[in-house]
C-alpha positions in Angstrom: 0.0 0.0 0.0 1.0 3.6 -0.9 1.5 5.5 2.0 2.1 9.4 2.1 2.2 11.8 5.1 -0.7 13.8 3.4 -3.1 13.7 1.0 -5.3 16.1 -0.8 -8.4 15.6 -3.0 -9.0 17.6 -5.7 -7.0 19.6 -7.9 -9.1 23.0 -8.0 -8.7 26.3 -6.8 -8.5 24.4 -3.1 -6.7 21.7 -3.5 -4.0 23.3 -5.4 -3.7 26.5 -2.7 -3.6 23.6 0.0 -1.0 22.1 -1.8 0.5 25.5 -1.9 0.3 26.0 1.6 2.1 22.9 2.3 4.2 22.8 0.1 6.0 26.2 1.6 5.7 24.7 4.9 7.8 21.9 3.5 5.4 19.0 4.4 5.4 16.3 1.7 2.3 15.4 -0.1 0.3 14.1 -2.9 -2.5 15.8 -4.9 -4.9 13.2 -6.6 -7.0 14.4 -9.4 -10.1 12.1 -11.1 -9.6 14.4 -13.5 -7.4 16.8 -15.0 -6.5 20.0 -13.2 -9.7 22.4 -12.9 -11.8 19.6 -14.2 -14.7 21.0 -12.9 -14.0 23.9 -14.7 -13.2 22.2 -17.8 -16.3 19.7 -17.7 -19.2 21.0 -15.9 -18.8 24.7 -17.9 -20.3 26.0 -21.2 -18.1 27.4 -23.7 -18.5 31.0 -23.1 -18.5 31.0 -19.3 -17.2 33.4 -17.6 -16.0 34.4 -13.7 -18.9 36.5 -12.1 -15.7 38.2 -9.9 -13.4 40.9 -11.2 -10.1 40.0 -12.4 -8.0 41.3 -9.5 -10.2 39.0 -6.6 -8.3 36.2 -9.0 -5.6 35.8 -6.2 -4.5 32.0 -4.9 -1.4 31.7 -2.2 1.5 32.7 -4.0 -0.3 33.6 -7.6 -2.5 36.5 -8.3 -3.5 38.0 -11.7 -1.2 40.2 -13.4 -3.2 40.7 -16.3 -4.1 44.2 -17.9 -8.1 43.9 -17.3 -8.2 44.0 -13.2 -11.5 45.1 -13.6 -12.6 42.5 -16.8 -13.8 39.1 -16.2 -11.9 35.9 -17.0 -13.6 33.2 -19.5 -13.4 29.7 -17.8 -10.8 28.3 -20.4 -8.4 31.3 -19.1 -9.2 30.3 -15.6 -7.9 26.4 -16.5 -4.7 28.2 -17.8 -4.4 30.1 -14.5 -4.9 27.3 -12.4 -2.3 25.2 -14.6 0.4 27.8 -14.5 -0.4 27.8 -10.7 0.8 24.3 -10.5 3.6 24.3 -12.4 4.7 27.6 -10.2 5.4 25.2 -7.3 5.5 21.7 -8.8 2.3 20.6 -7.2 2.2 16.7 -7.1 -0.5 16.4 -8.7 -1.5 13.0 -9.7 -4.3 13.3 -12.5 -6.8 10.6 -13.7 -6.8 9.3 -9.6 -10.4 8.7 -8.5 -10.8 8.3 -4.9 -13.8 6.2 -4.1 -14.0 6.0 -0.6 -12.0 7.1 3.0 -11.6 4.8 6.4 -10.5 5.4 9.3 -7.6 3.3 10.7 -5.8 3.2 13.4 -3.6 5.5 12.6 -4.8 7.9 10.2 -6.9 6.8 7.1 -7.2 4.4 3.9 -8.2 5.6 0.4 -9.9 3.2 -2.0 -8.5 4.7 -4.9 -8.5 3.4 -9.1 -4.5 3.1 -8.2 -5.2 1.1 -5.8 -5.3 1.5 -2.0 -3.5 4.6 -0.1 -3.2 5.6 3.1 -2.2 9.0 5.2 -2.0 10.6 8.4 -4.0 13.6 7.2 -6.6 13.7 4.5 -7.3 17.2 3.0 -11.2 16.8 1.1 -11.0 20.0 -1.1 -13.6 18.5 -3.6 -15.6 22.1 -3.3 -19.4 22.0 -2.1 -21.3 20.0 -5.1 -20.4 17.3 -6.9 -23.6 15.8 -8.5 -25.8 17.6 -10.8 -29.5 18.1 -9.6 -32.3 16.8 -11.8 -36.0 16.9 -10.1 -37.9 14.0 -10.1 -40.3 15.3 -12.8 -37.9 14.8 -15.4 -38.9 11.0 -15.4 -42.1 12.6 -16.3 -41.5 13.9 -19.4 -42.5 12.6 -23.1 -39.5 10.0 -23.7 -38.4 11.5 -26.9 -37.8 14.6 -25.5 -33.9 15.9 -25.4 -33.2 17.0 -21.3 -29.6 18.7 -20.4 -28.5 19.9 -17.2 -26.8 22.8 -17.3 -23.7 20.7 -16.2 -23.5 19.6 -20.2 -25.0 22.6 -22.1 -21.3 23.9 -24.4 -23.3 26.5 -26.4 -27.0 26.4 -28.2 -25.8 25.0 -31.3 -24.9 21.5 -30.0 -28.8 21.5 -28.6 -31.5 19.7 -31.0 -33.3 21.8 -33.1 -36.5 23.8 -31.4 -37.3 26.0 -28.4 -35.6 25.4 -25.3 -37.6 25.3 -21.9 -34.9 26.1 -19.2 -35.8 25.7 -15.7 -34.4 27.3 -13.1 -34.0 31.1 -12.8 -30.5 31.4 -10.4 -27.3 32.7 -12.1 -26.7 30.1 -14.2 -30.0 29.0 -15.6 -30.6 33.3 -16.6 -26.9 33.3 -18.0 -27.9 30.0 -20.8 -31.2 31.4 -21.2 -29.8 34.5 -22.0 -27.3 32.7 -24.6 -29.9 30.6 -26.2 -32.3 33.6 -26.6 -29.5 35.5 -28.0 -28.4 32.3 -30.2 -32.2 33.2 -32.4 -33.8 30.2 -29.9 -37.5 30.8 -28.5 -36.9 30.6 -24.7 -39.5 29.6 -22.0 -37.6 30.0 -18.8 -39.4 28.4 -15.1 -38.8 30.9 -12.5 -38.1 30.5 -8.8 -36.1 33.0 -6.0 -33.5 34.2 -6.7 -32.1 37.5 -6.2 -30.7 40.3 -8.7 -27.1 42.1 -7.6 -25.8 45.0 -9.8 -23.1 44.6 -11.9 -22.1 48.1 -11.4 -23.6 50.4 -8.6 -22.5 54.0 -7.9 -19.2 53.5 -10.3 -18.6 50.4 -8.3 -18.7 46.5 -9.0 -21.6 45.4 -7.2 -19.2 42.3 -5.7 -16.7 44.5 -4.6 -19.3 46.3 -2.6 -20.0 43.2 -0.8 -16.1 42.7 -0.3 -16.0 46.7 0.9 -19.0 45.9 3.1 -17.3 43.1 5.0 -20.3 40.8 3.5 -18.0 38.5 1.8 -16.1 37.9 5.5 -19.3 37.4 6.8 -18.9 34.2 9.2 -21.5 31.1 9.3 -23.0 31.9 13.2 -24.1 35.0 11.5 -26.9 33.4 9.4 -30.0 33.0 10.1 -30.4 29.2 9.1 -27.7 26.8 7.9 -29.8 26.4 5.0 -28.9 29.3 3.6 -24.9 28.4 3.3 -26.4 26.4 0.3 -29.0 29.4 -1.5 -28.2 30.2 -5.0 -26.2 33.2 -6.3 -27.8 36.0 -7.3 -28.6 37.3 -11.4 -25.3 38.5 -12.8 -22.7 37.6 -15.4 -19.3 38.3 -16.4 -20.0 37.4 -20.3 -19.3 40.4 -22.4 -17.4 42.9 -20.1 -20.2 41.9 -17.7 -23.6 42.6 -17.0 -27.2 43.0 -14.4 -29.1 40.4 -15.5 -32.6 41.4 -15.3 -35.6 39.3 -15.4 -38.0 42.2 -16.8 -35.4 42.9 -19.7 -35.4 39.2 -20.5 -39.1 39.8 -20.8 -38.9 42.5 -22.8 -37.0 41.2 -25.3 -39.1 38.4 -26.6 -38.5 35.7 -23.9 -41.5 33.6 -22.2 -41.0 33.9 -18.3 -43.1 31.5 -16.4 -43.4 30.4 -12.7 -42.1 27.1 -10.6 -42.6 23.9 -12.7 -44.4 22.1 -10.6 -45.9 19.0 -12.7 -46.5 17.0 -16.3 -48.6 14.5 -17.4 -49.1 13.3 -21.2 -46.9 15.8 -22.5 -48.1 19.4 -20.6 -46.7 20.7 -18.2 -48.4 22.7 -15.5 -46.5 25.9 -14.0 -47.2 27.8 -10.1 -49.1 31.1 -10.3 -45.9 32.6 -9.0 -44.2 34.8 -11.5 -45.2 38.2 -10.3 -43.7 36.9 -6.4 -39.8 36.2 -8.1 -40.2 38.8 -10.0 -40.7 40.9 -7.0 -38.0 38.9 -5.6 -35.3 39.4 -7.5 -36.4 43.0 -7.2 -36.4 43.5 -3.8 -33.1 42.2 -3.4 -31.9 44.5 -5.9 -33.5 47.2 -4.1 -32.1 46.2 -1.1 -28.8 46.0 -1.7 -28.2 49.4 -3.1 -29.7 50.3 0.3 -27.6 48.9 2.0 -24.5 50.4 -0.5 -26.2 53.7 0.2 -25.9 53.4 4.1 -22.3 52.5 4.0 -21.2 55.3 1.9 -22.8 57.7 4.1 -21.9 55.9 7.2 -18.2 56.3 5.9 -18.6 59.4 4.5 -17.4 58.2 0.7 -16.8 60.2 -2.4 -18.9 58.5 -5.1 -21.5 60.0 -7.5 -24.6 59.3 -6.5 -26.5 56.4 -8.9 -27.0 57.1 -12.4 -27.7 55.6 -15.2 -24.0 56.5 -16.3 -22.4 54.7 -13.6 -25.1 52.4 -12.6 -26.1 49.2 -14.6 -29.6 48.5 -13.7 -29.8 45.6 -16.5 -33.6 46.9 -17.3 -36.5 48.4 -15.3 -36.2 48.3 -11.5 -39.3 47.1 -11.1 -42.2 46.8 -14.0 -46.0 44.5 -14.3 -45.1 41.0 -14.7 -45.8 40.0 -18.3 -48.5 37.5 -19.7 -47.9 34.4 -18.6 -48.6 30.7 -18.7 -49.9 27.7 -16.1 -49.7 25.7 -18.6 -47.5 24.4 -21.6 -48.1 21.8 -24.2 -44.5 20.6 -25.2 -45.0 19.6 -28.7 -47.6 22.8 -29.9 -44.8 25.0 -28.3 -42.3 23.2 -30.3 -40.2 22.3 -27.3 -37.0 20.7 -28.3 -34.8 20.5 -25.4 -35.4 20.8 -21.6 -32.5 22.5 -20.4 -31.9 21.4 -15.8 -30.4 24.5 -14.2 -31.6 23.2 -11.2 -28.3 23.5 -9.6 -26.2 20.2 -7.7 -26.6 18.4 -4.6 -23.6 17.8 -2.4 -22.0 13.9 -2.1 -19.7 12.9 0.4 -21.1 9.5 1.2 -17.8 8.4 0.0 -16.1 9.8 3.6 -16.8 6.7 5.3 -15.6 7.8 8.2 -18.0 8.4 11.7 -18.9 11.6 13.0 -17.4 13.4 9.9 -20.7 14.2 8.6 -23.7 15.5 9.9 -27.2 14.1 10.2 -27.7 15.8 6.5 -24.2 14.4 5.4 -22.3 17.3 5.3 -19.3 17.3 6.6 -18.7 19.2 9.9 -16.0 21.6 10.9 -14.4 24.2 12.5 -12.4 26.4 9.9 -11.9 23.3 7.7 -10.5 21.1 10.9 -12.8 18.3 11.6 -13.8 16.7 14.8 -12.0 13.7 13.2 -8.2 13.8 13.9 -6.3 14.0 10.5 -9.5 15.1 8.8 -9.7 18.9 6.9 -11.4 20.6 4.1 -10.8 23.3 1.9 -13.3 25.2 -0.9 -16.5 24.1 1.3 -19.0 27.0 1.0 -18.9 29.1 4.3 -16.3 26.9 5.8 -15.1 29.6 7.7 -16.9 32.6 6.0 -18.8 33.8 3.2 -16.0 34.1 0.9 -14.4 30.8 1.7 -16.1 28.9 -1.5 -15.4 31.3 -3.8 -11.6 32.1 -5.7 -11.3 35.0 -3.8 -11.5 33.3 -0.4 -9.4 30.3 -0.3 -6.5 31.3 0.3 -6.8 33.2 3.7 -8.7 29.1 4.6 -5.6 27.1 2.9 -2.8 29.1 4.9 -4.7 28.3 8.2 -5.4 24.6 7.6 -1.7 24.5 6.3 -0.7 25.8 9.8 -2.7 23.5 11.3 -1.2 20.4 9.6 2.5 21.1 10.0 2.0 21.4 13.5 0.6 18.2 13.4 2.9 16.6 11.4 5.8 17.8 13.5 4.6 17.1 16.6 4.4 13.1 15.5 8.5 13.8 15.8 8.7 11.4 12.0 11.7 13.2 10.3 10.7 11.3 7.3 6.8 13.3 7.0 9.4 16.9 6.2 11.2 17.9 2.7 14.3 18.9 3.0 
């Protein structure tokens, strides 16, 4: 059996700054990778995704963008670069095409059923981020069997779709960002609406994300939510694609687009939609509304020079608020000529695979402090909110990776085994 002092899972942004992390604090280690590097930026992307966070908030331990667009927003393919170059910075041992299948406990430290075969470590770093399975709702099985379905997971761009009108459910950030696309492609567009809220691309001059960094709302910390449900609600209308954008529900409207409520059954080929439209419309609005409130307060509080909004510096995306349009409770697949249902219902998190007691919670999450789990040996990097808000996003990880890297080399030193150190 392969044994190793420590390893980490996953080759993303967090397993790659843990390996960072480490790797300066000159503890040996292994990286394994089902994939390649940023596979789940490679894979589970469409072709002309883009970062919803400025340029500059690109910054990893050790790496940060350099580029002459601070401001612009990176496509996904030049985010694979990034990460690569990142790797190559440090020599990460990264060992790609490595699925790990399933992690004991042992007596002293843990086992890793791997496609390599079996591992084992002291310390175990999970930094498989927060989802790993795409979410498809149980209607789906429901649907006329000919009928093409694609989560958003495996949309590229709308010319790989059959041909037809596309009936994309689920309003967050993704499912308005392909709908936009495909509307824009020359496709008719139905798209099934739920909450979600709106954020401004630009408000008062400013990004509307680096308000929230300004604010202190991206080092927000998990006791300070209201429910630990909401570690898992889906990010707000907004894209990057273009030079960035507000992504606004009423413009969608406006331009030709069918908006429509929850999807909440089908039978024989119709499908049958809540009388809810107007509510997520209203929504996404007041959280619009809200935040620039909430912009507005801090700029007085702290007494900063800014313009006040305008349509100059402001990108509202569309009307503030406006009727909800026509709509429909009901839609016959084949008279709307229905092609493709496209799933952005979002993912659903998996760590089954941790078989290891009291790592997970009654929901099967995995519990923590700051990444450190209750389990000796056991850590986690990239989780959303694992220590704040900004801890699952690019931005955030590093500040997480250099603490759980602290945390591990005094573990590993204290076991007094000169062989766990480089060097």
């Amino acid at each position: 059996m392969q044994r190793h002092p420590v390893i980490i899972i996953g080759a993303g942004q967090g397993g790659l700054a843990g390996s960072h992390e480490l790797r300066r604090q000159g503890i040996e280690h292994i990286v394994l990778e089902r994939g390649r590097i940023g596979e789940a930026w490679r894979s589970a992307r469409w072709d002309s995704f883009c970062l919803v966070t400025p340029n500059w908030m690109t910054q990893l331990p050790g790496k940060t963008y350099q580029g002459a667009e601070p401001d612009g927003f990176m496509p996904g393919r030049e985010f694979v670069a990034f990460l690569e170059d990142y790797a190559r910075s440090f020599d990460a041992p990264v060992h790609c095409g490595v699925q790990v299948r399933r992690v004991q406990r042992t007596d002293d430290g843990f086992v890793l059923d791997t496609s390599q075969g079996p591992m084992a470590s002291a310390h175990v770093i999970v930094a498989t981020a927060t989802y790993q399975q795409p979410a498809v709702p149980a209607i789906a099985r429901e649907l006329p069997p000919g009928l093409a379905q694609v989560h958003a997971a495996d949309y590229r761009h709308p010319a790989a779709l059959p041909p037809g009108a596309v009936l994309v459910v689920g309003s967050g950030q993704s499912g308005c960002q392909i709908a936009e696309e495909l509307h824009r492609s020359g496709r008719q567009v139905v798209l099934s609406t739920g909450r979600a809220g709106r954020l401004p691309r630009r408000y008062r001059g400013v990004d509307g994300i680096v308000w929230q960094h300004r604010m202190g709302l991206l080092d927000r910390t998990p006791d300070m939510l209201e429910s630990p449900a909401l570690r898992f609600r889906g990010d707000p209308h907004l894209t990057g694609e273009g030079g960035g954008r507000t992504l606004n529900l009423h413009r969608l409207a406006q331009d030709g687009m069918q908006l429509v409520g929850h999807l909440i059954g089908a039978r024989d080929g119709v499908l049958a939609f809540g009388d809810d439209l107007a509510d997520n419309l209203k929504f996404a609005d007041d959280y619009f509304a809200d935040f620039c409130a909430r912009v507005d307060a801090f700029v007085a509080a702290q007494g900063l020079d800014v313009p006040p909004a305008s349509a100059v510096n402001t990108d509202y995306g569309g009307p503030l608020r406006a009727a909800p349009p026509p709509t429909l409770l009901e839609l016959d697949l084949a008279r709307a000529g229905i092609g493709c249902v496209m799933w952005a219902t979002g993912f659903r998190f998996d760590f089954s695979w941790i078989d290891v007691p009291d790592s997970l919670d009654a929901q099967g999450y995995p519990r923590q402090q700051r990444g450190v789990s209750p389990v000796a040996g056991l850590y986690y990097l990239g989780l959303n909110w694992l220590s704040k808000r900004k801890s699952g996003i690019i931005f955030g990880v590093s500040e997480d990776a250099r603490h759980l890297g602290e945390v591990i080399a005094r573990g590993v030193r204290s076991s007094a085994t000169p062989q766990l150190e480089l060097g």
